[in-house]
Structures are given as structure tokens and as C-alpha cells.
C-alpha positions as CSV (number, residue, x, y, z in Angstrom):
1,X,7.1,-6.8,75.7
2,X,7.8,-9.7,74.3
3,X,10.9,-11.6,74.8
4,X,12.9,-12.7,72.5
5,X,16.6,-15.0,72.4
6,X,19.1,-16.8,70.5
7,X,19.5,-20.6,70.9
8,X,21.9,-23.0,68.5
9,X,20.3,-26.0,67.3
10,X,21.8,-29.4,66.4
11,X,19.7,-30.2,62.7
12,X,20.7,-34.4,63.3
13,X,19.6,-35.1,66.9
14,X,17.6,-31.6,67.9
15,X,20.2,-31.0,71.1
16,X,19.9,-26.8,72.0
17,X,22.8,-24.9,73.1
18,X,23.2,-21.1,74.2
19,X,26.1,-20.7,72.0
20,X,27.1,-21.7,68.5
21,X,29.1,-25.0,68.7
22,X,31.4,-26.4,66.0
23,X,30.8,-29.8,66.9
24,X,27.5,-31.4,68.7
25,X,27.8,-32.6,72.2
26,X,25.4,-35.0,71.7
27,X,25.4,-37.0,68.1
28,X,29.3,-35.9,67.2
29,X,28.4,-34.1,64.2
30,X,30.5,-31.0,62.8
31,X,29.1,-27.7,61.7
32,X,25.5,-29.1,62.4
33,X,23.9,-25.8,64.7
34,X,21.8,-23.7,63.3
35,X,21.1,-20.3,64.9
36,X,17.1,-19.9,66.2
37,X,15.3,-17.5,67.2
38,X,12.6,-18.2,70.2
39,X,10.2,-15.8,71.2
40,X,9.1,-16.8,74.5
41,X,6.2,-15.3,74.5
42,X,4.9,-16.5,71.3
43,X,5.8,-20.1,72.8
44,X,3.6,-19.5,76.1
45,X,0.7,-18.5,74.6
46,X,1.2,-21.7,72.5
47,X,1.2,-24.0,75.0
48,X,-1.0,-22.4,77.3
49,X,-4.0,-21.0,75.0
50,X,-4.9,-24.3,73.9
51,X,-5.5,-28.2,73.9
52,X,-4.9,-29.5,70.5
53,X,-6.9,-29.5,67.5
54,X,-9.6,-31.7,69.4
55,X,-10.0,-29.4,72.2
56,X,-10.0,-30.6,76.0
57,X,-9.4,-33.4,76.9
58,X,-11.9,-35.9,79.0
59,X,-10.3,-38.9,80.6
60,X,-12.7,-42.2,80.2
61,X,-13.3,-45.3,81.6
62,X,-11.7,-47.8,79.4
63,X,-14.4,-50.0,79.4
64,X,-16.6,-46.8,78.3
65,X,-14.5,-46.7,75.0
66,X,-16.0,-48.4,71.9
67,X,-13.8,-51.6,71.0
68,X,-14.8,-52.2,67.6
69,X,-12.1,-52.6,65.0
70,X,-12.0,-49.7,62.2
71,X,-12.1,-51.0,58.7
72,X,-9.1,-50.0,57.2
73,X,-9.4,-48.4,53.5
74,X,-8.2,-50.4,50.5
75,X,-5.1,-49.8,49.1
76,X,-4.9,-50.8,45.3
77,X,-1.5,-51.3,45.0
78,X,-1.3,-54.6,46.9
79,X,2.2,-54.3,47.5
80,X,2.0,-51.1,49.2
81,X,-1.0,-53.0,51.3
82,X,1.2,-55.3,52.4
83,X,4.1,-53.6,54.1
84,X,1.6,-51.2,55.7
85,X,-0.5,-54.4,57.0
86,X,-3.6,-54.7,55.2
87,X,-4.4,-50.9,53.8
88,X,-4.3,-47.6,55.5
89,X,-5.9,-47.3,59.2
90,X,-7.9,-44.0,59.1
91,X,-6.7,-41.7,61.8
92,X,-3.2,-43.0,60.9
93,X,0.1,-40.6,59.9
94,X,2.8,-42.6,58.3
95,X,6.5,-41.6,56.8
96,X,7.5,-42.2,53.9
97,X,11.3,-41.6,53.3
98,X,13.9,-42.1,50.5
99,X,16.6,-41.0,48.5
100,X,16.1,-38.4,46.2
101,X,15.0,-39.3,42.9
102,X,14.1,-42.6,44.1
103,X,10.3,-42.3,43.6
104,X,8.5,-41.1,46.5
105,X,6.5,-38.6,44.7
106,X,5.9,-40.8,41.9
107,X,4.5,-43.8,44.2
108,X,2.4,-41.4,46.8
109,X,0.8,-39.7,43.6
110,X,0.3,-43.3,42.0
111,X,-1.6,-44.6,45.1
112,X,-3.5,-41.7,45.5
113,X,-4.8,-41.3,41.7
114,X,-6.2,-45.2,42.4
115,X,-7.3,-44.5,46.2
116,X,-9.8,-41.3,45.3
117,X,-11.9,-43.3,43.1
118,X,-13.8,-44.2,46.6
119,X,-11.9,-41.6,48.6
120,X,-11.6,-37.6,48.8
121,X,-8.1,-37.0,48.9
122,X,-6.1,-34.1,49.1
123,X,-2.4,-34.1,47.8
124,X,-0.3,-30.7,49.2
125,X,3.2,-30.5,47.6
126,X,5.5,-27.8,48.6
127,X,8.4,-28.7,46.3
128,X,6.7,-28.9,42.8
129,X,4.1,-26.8,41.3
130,X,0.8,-27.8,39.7
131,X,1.5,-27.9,36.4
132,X,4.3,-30.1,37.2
133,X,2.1,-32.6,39.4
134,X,-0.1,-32.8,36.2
135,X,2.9,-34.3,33.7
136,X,3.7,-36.4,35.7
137,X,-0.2,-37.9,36.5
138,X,-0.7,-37.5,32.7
139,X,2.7,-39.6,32.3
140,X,1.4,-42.1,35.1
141,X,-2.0,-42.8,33.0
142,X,-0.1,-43.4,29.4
143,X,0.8,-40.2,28.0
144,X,-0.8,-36.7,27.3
145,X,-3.9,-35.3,26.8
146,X,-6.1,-37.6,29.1
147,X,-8.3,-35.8,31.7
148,X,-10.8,-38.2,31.6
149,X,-8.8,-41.1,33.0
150,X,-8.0,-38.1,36.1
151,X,-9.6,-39.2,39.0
152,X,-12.5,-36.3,40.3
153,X,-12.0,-37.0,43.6
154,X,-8.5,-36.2,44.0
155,X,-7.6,-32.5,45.1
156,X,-3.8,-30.6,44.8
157,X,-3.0,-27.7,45.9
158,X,1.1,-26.6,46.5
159,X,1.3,-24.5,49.6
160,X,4.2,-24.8,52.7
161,X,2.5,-22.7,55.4
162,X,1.2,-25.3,57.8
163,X,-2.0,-23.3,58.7
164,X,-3.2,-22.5,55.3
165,X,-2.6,-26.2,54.9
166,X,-5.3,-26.9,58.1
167,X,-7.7,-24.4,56.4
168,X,-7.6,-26.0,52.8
169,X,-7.9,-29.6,55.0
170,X,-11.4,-28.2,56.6
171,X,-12.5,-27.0,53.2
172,X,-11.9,-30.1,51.7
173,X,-12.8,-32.5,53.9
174,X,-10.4,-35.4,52.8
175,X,-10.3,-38.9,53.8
176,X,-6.3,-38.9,52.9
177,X,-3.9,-36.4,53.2
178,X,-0.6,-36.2,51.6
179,X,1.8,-33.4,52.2
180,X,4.9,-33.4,50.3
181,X,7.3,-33.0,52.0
182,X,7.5,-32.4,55.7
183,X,11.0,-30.3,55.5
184,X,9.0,-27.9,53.4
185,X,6.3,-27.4,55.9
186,X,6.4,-24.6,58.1
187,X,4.5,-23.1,61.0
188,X,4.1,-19.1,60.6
189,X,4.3,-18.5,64.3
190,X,7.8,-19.8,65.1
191,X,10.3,-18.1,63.7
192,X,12.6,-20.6,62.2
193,X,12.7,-21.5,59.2
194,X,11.2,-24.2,56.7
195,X,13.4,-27.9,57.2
196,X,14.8,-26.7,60.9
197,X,14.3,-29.5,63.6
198,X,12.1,-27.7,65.6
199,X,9.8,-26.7,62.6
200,X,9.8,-30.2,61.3
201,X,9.4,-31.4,64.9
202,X,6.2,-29.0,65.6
203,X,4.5,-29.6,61.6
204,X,4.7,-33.4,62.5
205,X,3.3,-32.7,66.0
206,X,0.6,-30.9,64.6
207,X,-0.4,-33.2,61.6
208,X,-0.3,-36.0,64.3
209,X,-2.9,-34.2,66.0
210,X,-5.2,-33.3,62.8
211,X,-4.5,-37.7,62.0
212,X,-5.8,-38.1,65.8
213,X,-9.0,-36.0,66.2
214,X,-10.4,-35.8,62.6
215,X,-10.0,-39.5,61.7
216,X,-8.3,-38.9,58.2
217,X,-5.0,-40.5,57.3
218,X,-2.2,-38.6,56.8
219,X,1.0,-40.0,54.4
220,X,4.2,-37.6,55.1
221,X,6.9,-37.5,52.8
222,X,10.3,-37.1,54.0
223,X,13.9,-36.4,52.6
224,X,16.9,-38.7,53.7
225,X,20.5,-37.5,55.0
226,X,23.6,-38.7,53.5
227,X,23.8,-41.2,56.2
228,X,20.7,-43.2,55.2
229,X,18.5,-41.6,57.8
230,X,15.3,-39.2,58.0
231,X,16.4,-35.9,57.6
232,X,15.4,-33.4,61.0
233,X,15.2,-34.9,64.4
234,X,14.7,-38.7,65.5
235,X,11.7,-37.4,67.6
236,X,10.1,-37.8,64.4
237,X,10.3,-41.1,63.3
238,X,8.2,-41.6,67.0
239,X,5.9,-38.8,66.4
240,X,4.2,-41.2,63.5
241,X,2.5,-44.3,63.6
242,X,4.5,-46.1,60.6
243,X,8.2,-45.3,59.0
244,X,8.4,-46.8,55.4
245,X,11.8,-46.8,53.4
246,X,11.7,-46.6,49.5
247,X,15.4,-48.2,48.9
248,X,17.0,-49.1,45.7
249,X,19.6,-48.2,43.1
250,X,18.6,-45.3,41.1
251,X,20.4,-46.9,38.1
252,X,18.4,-50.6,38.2
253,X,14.8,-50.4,38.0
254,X,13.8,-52.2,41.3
255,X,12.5,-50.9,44.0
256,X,12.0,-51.9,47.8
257,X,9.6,-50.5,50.4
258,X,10.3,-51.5,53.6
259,X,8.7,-51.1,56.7
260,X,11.0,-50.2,59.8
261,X,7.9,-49.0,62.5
262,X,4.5,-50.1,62.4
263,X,1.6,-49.8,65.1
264,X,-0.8,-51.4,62.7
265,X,1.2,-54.2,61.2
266,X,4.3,-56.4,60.9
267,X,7.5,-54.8,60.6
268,X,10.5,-55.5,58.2
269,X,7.8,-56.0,55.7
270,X,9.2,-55.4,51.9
271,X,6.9,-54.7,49.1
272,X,9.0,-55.0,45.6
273,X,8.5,-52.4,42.6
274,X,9.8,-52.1,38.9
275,X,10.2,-48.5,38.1
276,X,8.8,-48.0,34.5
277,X,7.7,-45.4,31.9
278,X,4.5,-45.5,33.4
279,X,4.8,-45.5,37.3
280,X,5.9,-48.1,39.8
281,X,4.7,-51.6,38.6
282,X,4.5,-54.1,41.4
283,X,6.4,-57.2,41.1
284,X,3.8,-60.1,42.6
285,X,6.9,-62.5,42.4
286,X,10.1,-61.3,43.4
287,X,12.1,-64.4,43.8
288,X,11.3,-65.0,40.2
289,X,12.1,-62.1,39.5
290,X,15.4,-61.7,41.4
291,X,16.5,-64.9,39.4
292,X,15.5,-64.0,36.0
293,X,19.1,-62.9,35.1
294,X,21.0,-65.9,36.6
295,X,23.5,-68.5,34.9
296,X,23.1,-71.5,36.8
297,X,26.5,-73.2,35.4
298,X,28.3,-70.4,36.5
299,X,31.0,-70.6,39.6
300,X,30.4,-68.0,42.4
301,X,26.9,-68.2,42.1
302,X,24.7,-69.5,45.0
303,X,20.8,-69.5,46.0
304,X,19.6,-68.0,49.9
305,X,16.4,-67.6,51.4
306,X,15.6,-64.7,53.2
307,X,12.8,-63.9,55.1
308,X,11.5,-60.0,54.3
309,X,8.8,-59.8,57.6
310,X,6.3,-62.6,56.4
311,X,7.7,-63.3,53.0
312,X,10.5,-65.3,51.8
313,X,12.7,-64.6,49.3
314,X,14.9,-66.2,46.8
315,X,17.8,-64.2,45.9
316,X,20.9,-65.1,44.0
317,X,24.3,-64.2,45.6
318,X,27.6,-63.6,43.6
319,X,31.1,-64.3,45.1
320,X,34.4,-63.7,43.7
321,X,37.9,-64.5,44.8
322,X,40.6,-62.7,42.8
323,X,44.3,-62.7,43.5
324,X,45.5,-59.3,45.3
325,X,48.0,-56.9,43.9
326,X,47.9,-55.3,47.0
327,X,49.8,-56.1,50.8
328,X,46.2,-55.9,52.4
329,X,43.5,-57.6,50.4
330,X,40.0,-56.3,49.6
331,X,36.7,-57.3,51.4
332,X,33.9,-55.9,49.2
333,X,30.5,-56.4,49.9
334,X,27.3,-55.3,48.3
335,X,24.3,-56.1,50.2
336,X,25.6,-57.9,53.0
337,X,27.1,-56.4,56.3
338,X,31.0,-56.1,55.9
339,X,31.8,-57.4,59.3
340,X,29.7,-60.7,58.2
341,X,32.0,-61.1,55.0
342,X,35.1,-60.6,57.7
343,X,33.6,-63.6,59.8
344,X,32.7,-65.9,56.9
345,X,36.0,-65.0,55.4
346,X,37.7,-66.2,58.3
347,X,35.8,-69.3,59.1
348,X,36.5,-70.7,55.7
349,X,40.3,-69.8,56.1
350,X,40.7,-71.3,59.2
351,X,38.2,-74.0,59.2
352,X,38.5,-75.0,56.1
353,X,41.9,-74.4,55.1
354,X,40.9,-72.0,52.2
355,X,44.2,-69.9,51.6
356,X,42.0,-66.4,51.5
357,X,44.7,-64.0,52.8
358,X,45.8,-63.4,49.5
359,X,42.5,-63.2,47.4
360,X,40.4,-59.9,46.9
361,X,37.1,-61.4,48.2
362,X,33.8,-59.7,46.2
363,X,29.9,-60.2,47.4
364,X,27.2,-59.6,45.6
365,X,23.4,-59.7,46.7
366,X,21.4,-59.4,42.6
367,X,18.6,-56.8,43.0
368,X,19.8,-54.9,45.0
369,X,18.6,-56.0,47.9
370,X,20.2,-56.1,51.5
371,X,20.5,-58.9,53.9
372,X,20.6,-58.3,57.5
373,X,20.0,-61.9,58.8
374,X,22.4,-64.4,59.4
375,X,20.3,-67.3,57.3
376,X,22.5,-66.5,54.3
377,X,25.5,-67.2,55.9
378,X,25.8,-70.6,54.2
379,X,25.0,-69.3,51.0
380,X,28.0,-66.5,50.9
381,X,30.5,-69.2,52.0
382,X,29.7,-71.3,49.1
383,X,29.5,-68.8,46.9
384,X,33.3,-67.7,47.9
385,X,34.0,-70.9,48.3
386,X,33.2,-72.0,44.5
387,X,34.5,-69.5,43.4
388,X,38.3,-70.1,44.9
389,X,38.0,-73.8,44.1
390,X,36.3,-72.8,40.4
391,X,33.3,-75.3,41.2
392,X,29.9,-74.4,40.5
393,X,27.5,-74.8,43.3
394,X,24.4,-77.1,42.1
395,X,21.8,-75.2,39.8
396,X,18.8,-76.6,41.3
397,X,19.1,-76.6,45.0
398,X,19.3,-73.5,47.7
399,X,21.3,-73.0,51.0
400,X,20.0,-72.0,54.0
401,X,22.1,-71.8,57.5
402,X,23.8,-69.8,60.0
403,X,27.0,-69.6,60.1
404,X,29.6,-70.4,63.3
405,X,33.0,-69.4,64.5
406,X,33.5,-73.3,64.7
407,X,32.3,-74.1,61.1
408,X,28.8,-75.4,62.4
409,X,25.8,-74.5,60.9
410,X,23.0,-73.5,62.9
411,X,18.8,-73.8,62.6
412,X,16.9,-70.5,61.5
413,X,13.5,-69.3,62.0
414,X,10.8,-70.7,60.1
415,X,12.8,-73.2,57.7
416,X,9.8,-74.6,56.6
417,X,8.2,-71.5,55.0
418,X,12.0,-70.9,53.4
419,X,11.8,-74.6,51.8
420,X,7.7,-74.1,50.6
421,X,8.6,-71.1,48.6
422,X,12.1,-72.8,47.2
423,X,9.7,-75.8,46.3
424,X,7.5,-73.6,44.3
425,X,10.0,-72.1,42.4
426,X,11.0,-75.7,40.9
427,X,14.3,-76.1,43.1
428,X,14.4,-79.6,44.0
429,X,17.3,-79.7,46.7
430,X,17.9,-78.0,49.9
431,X,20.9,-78.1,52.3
432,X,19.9,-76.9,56.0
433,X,21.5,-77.5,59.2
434,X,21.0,-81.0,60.8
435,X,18.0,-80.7,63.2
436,X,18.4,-82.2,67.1
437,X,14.8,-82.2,67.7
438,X,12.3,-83.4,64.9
439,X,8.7,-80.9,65.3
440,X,7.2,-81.3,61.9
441,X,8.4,-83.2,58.6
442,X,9.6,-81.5,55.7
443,X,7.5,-80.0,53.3
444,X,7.2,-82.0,50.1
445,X,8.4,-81.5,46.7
446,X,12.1,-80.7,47.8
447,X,15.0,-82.9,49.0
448,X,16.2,-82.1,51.9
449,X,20.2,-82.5,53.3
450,X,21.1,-81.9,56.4
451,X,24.5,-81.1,57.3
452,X,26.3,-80.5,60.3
453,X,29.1,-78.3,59.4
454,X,30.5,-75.7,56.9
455,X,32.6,-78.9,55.5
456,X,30.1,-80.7,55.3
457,X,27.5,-78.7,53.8
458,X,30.1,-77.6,50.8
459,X,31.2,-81.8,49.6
460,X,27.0,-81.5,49.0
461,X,27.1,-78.8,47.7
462,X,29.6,-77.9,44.9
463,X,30.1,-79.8,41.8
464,X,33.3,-82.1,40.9
């Protein structure tokens, strides 16, 4: 007979227990186990009955394996190319994750109805029916009531059990294959259900092994917790080749996709949208873009470069001192890390005798996007910094610089490539930190001032 028992589940970091738990041992969450089911014998004759999709495996000499580099298949949406490093590798599985409502669906369907022109593809949704996935290609292509701009080559079908999935998939015979989304997915012969961690855990497994053995590239599309993070277990995220990030505010119309894993490519790559009527629209320049909006007279206001992977970045970013009404005053940042703000806050207070403890301090990155490296640090002081004093910073220069607890300013990577793409832009100034060893000259087109400290770098930099 066939054995079955109970097991508790952790559904943020997978961690089993015999008995239900109010709080995970492992990852601290509350009220996270879920009850399972196991049937052990079920699970034997799992593991033991077979070897994969690809059958048994044969060990090889490695100099008996072909070497030749696969041509990857062109992505049309150059953007999306970008961050995954050049177009889709076949064999591949990659994640795509996101808010909800952010755009996943709308982007995956977007590359796909360009991609089957010279591809096969086969597009499984388990959260939206047909009909549905129709509006919104009609919608995608300029309104109603245009099947012949539909692509022929592109095949949906909504389904959630994972082996009627495999069987459409040899039916089919697709080059690409999108299921949407993985937390929907379920495997018949377990019986959790659809979205548990060890359904999503053994659906991922499996399409992993479908990717490997048949060759075709497989895009998965998963939800995102309240904390920013994959929904199901962090086995996944290392289960797939690539982890991409749609990020953005669902109330401004840009939108980031940003590479955090990659096998084939750089990561921290960021390919930049515009959500419109019509689709995701990709933005070829975002600096210019980022900048459209900006009064250059305007206190508070100051220009950083950022490197995104391979690309840099122009982005404007907004400070604000305002007197407090409170005993403790506010440290508000959007778009940089909060402890940074603490730091800068307190180098320009005690370095440069900025009287700070009583002002609300506000940071803005414009775009919404979100700086992780320290290269802006120079650009967030001034910014604060012109704004207490009620100076602007100078319109047509941009700051670059690391920030320390001394008030020096320290070299960042690839300065050069920062100061190419502020030269093309039109700015014609640049403060950076003072160099000790000279490699290369600076590029031409752009002035460049060196400064050694946080003082320094602000008598060049602000106005009156």
C-alpha cells in the first residue's frame, strides 16, 4: 500500500517540518507553512523509474564534445537583446519576474508576436483565457479587427497541468516556449497544490530539463512577493539560466528590465521601456530621456552617471532640505539606499559644517530608477547641498565621485565611458576626483575638474 504523510512547508525559503509552525526556523517568516501531503510511494517511483526527459545519461570525453558556439536567435526588440546578451540562447530557460500589473504579460506576448515571424512558438498561459490573449495582441498591433497583422507562426493554448503542457510542446514542436506563469503550473502526480514551493520547485525542474534535452528556449514568467522577491523557493532563481526584473512605477510610464543572473551574458544589464497604448516602446536613449523634464536653473537639482552593466546613464537627482517640525528629522530617499543618504548626510554636517540636524532631507532619483553604486555619491551631496545654501548647481556639467567619511572623493570604474556618454549629450563640464596615477587622457569634448574633496568639488560646482 502506499504510504502516505503530512509535512509543513515554509512557501519563502522551502524549509519542511513534521509539524505546523507559526514561525519558520529558517527565513523568520510568520504564518508561512503550508500543510503537504507526500506520498512516498508516488515519490520513489519518481525518482527511480526514470532519467529525465533525455533518457540515460552517457558520460563523454570532453574533448569528444562539439565546441562550436550556437547561434543565438534574434530578438527584435533590441532592448530586450541587450539585457539577455545578444538574443535568446536555444536550450536556454530564463525568469522573468515583476510586480503585478507591471507588464510581463504584455512584453513576453510583444516579443513573441515579432520572434514567430522566423520562429514556431508556443505561448501557454494559465491565468488568462484566449479570448483575453487575443485583445490584448489586437490592442498590441493598433486596434481591432486585424488578423492579418497576427503572426501564423505563433501558437496559444491556456492550460496549468504540466504534462498536458509537455504533450501540446511535442505536438507543436516550438522553438520558444512561454509559460505564464510558473505559480500556475502544476504537476498532476504530487499532491500539492498549484503555487506551493515544491510544485513550483518540481515544474521549474522539469521545464529545465525539456530547455536541456530538446534545444528550445523556454521564457518562465513569475509573480513577485511583497518583499521584492520571486515568489516560491530561492532554489528557483538557480534552477534557470537567467533572472530578469521588470521594475518601475505603475503610475509613470517607464519601465526597467534588469538582469540580476545570467550564464550567457553580462549582468546588471538594464534595457529601458515606455509603456504606451500600444505595447512597451523601447527607449534607444535613456539619458535623454531621463532629462527631458529637467529645469536646469533650478536649486536641488544635480546630474550623475551611472553605469547599468555596460551602459551609462545620465540621470537627474533632486534634493531638498526643509526645516523640521518634528524632534527627529526626516531622511527620505527615493531611489537611493537610505543608509547612503545617512552617510552623505553626515559628511556634509560634519565636514562641511552644513547645519542638517534640523532640516527634513528629501532625495529623488527622476525615472524611477535606483542607484546601487556609490559613483553618485557626489552628485546627492550637491544636490542637498544646493539646496540648503539655495544655489543652483551648474546646468551644463555632471558629477561623478565616491563619497568618504573624510570628505574625499574617490576614483570609479570606468570614468572614461561615464564622461564619453556626458560628452554626447552636449554637457561640457565634468567634476571627478583628482587622479594619482595618469593611464589615459581625457576624452575630448568635455572639461574636466578634478577635485580632491567634497569642499572642493562643491566651490566648482554651485553657482554664486
Amino acid at each position: 500500500m502506499a504510504k502516505t504523510r503530512t509535512r509543513y512547508v515554509c512557501q519563502d525559503c522551502g524549509r519542511a517540518s513534521p509539524k505546523a509552525l507559526g514561525r519558520c526556523p529558517q527565513c523568520g517568516a510568520w504564518d508561512s507553512m503550508v500543510e503537504e501531503i507526500v506520498d512516498e510511494h508516488k515519490t520513489a517511483l519518481r525518482h527511480a523509474s526514470g532519467h529525465g526527459l533525455g533518457g540515460l545519461s552517457i558520460p563523454k570525453r570532453l574533448s569528444e564534445i562539439e565546441g562550436d558556439s550556437e547561434e543565438r536567435i534574434n530578438v527584435p526588440l533590441q532592448e530586450f537583446s541587450r539585457v539577455l546578451g545578444g538574443g535568446v540562447v536555444p536550450g536556454s530557460i530564463v525568469l522573468v519576474g515583476g510586480d503585478p500589473g507591471i507588464g510581463k504579460s504584455t512584453l513576453m506576448l510583444q516579443m513573441t508576436m515579432q520572434m514567430a515571424g522566423e520562429n514556431r512558438v508556443l505561448y501557454v498561459s494559465g491565468e488568462e483565457s484566449e479570448r483575453q490573449i487575443k485583445m490584448r495582441a489586437n490592442r498590441l498591433l493598433g486596434g481591432e479587427g486585424q488578423p492579418d497583422g497576427l503572426p501564423d507562426e505563433l501558437y496559444l493554448v491556456t492550460e496549468t497541468n504540466l504534462d498536458a503542457i509537455l504533450e501540446h510542446v511535442s505536438a507543436v514542436n516550438p522553438r520558444l516556449l512561454v509559460v505564464d506563469s510558473i505559480q500556475t503550473v502544476y504537476r498532476p502526480d504530487m499532491e500539492s497544490s498549484a503555487g506551493s514551493v515544491s510544485q513550483v520547485r518540481e515544474s521549474a525542474s522539469r521545464l529545465r530539463e525539456l530547455a536541456k534535452t530538446s534545444g528550445i528556449a523556454v521564457f518562465v514568467i513569475g509573480h513577485v512577493t511583497k518583499q521584492g522577491v520571486i515568489a516560491g523557493p530561492r532554489v528557483l532563481e538557480h534552477i534557470v539560466d537567467t533572472v530578469l526584473y521588470l521594475e518601475g512605477d505603475r503610475f509613470q510610464a517607464y519601465r526597467l528590465l534588469r538582469s540580476v543572473k545570467n550564464r550567457f551574458g553580462a549582468t546588471s544589464e538594464v534595457g529601458v521601456f515606455e509603456m504606451q497604448e500600444r505595447g512597451m516602446i523601447e527607449v534607444t536613449n535613456p539619458s535623454e530621456a531621463f532629462l527631458a523634464e529637467r529645469m536646469a536653473s533650478a536649486p536641488g537639482s544635480a546630474i550623475a552617471v551611472t553605469m547599468e552593466g555596460t551602459r551609462p546613464l545620465l540621470v537627474e537627482i533632486q534634493g531638498l532640505t526643509s526645516q523640521t517640525h518634528f524632534g527627529n528629522p526626516r531622511r527620505t530617499p527615493n531611489g537611493i539606499d537610505f543608509n547612503r543618504l545617512l552617510l552623505i548626510a553626515a559628511v556634509l554636517t560634519r565636514r562641511l559644517n552644513l547645519n542638517l540636524s534640523e532640516q527634513d532631507i528629501f532625495v529623488n532619483v527622476v525615472g524611477g530608477l535606483r542607484i546601487d553604486e556609490p559613483a553618485s555619491d557626489l552628485a546627492v551631496a550637491a544636490a542637498i547641498a544646493s539646496s540648503m545654501r539655495d544655489q543652483p548647481v551648474r546646468a551644463d556639467q555632471v558629477l561623478i565621485g565616491e563619497l568618504g567619511l573624510s570628505g574625499e572623493l574617490r576614483m570609479v570604474g570606468q570614468i572614461n565611458a561615464r564622461l564619453r556618454e556626458a560628452a554626447s549629450l552636449g554637457f561640457k563640464g565634468a567634476i571627478v576626483p583628482r587622479r594619482l596615477q595618469r593611464k589615459e587622457p581625457w576624452p575630448s569634448g568635455i572639461e574636466v575638474q578634478e577635485a580632491r574633496s567634497l569642499r572642493e568639488a562643491l566651490k566648482l560646482a554651485l553657482l554664486g
